[in-house]
C-alpha positions, 0 to 999 in steps of 0.5 A: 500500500504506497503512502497515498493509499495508507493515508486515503485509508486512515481518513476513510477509516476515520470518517466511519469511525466517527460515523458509526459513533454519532448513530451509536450515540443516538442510541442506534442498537444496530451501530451499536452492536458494531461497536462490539460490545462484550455482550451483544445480546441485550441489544439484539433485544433492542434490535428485537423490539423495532421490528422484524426488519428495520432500517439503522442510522447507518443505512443498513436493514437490520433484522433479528427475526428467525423466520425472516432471516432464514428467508433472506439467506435462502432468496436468490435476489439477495448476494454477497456482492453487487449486482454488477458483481463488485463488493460492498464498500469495506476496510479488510481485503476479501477473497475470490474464492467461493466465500465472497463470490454469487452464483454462478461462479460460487455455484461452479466452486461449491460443485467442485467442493462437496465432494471433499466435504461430505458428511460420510466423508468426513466420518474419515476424520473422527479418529483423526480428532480423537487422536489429536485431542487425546495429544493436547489434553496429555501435553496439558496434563503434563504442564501447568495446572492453570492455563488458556483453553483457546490457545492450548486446545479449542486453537489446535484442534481444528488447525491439526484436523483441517491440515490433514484434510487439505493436506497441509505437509507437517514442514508447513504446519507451524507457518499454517497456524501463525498465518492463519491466527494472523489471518482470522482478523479477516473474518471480524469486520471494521477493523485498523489500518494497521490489522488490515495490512496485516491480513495483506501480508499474511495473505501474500505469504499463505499464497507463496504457501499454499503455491508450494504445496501444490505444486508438491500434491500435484508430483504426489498426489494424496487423499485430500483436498488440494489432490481432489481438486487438482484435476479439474484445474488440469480440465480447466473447470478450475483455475489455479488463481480461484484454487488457492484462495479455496485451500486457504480461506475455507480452512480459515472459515471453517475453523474459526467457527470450531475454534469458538464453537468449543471454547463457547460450548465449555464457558457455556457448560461451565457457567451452568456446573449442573449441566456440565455434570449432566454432561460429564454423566452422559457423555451422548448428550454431546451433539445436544450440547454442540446444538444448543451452544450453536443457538445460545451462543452462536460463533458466527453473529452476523451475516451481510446480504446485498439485494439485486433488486428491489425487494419487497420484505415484512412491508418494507422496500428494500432497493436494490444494491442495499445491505441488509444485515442478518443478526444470526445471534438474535434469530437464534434467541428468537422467542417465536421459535424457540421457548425460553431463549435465553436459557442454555439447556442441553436437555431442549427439545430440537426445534426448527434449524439454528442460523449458526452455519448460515443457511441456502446456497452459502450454507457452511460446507464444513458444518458436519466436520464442525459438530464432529469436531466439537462432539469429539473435544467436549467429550473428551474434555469432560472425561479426562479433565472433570475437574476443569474451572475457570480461573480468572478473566475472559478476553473476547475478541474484538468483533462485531461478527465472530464471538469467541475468546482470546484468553480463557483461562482454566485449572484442571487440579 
């Protein structure tokens, strides 16, 4: 970024910033929300009350509503981009791989993907999560009886599992993971100047990253994601410069959203200690405590979607070419659809499908190896370190979009 550029982007920076504190100080929920409070969940309360869908002070449609939102992410007159197919002004740099891509491209990369990511096939990697959680909760057991459950377990697990499953060289493992902490900034909105240079940085290096390893899987194919794909790049189904954005930011998205899914899941258990020994009693309740943590505390909170006309929603008009946000953490409390929102109960009856892994045609790939993942760790958890506490003060990230932890600090004796 030359100095012109950095500068044009500090001033850009700041004009929003300044923006988004005047509508907030009006008491906007929605900019608000943006603002990333610790606990976002008594303004979506706010956001609630306004309506099933409502316009914010920023300009954005705002909406809170299961029903609704649920039918926002299946409607095909909404995207990721523009109509004309350019992206939503923004402060971080995006990808051209199938995350923020529409129909037809992102239809054409999802066919090429499924295959390396369907539930049956996916079942492959359950020894492989058993085995790693087994490693990380040893080496805990061998070290100091406090410390952070994020970076010593919830971080390590899905890296380890999504490196086999891409097929990631061990040479390059440890380059993988500081890249992509270094990266997951990406996937938490609005951010500095500085972070978003950052991100660029660590892009360009994954890229001379993940340039290597194919062309290693391509001398020597495996089983794995990179080996799948490369024959349809042969074909030219695939070009070479939309299969590494593939390889670097689906394993980015897909475990973040583990990641937080985990480490939400045990601050949830723990925070309600009969539950955590109804879990620890039964440890088959696991898929009902990844369920309910999916609702209560949902990793991903918020999704974008631009109209491609104008769109007529709950009586509204929606023009075309406006953003209209999705607060999957409040539609996922909705008291229309599920009794007692704001209570964790792993004993809750199932109810209509949470928003957590979004829904329609960017329904997250990744969602079957997410709960596998998760199912594995928590029982895991529970039956080698029963005795597990929280010991002093949580640190959330930064981020209106990804709810998760940065320090979670624990004891197991």
């Amino acid at each position: 970024m030359t100095d012109l550029a950095d500068r044009q982007a500090r001033a850009q920076m700041a004009l929003w910033q300044d923006h988004l504190r005047a509508v907030s100080d009006r008491g906007d929920p929605y900019a608000q929300l943006l603002r990333a409070p610790e606990d976002p969940y008594p303004l979506y309360e706010h956001v609630r009350a306004r309506g099933p869908l409502h316009r914010s002070g920023l300009g954005v449609w705002v909406t809170a509503s299961h029903k609704l939102a649920n039918k926002v992410l299946r409607d095909k007159r909404f995207g990721v981009r523009r109509a004309d197919g350019t992206k939503a002004p923004e402060f971080m740099p995006f990808d051209n791989s199938m995350l923020g891509l529409d129909p037809p491209e992102h239809t054409r990369l999802r066919k090429l993907s499924v295959p390396s990511l369907n539930p049956r096939r996916l079942q492959r990697w359950t020894p492989v999560a058993e085995q790693v959680s087994d490693e990380l909760i040893d080496r805990i057991l061998a070290g100091r009886a406090e410390f952070n459950l994020m970076s010593a377990f919830a971080q390590q697990l899905p890296l380890r599992v999504i490196g086999d499953l891409v097929g990631i060289p061990q040479r390059h493992r440890r380059s993988f993971f500081q890249l992509s902490r270094r990266m997951a900034y990406l996937l938490d909105g609005v951010a500095s100047v500085e972070v978003a240079r950052d991100v660029r940085a660590a892009i360009a290096e994954m890229t001379v990253m993940f340039t290597d390893i194919i062309a290693e899987r391509r001398a020597d194919p495996a089983d794995d994601l990179i080996s799948d794909l490369l024959p349809a790049v042969d074909d030219g189904r695939l070009a070479m410069d939309e299969l590494v954005p593939l390889c670097m930011f689906l394993p980015l998205a897909g475990t973040e959203t583990t990641v937080n899914l985990i480490g939400n899941a045990v601050r949830a258990l723990l925070r309600h200690p009969e539950q955590w020994e109804m879990f620890k009693a039964d440890p088959s309740l696991a898929p009902a405590v990844v369920q309910e943590t999916l609702r209560y505390d949902t990793p991903v909170q918020q999704y974008r979607r631009i109209a491609h006309t104008d769109v007529e929603l709950d009586g509204h008009l929606v023009p075309a070419g406006t953003e209209l946000a999705i607060c999957a953490g409040a539609a996922n409390r909705d008291p229309e659809v599920y009794s007692a929102p704001e209570r964790f109960d792993i004993t809750r009856e199932s109810g209509p499908d949470t928003l957590s892994f979004s829904a329609g045609i960017h329904f997250c790939l990744g969602a079957a190896l997410a709960r596998i993942e998760a199912e594995i760790a928590l029982v895991a958890l529970a039956a080698r370190l029963p005795d597990l506490r929280r010991v002093g003060q949580v640190r959330r990230r930064d981020s209106f979009i990804i709810r998760g932890m940065l320090q979670f600090p624990v004891a197991v004796r």
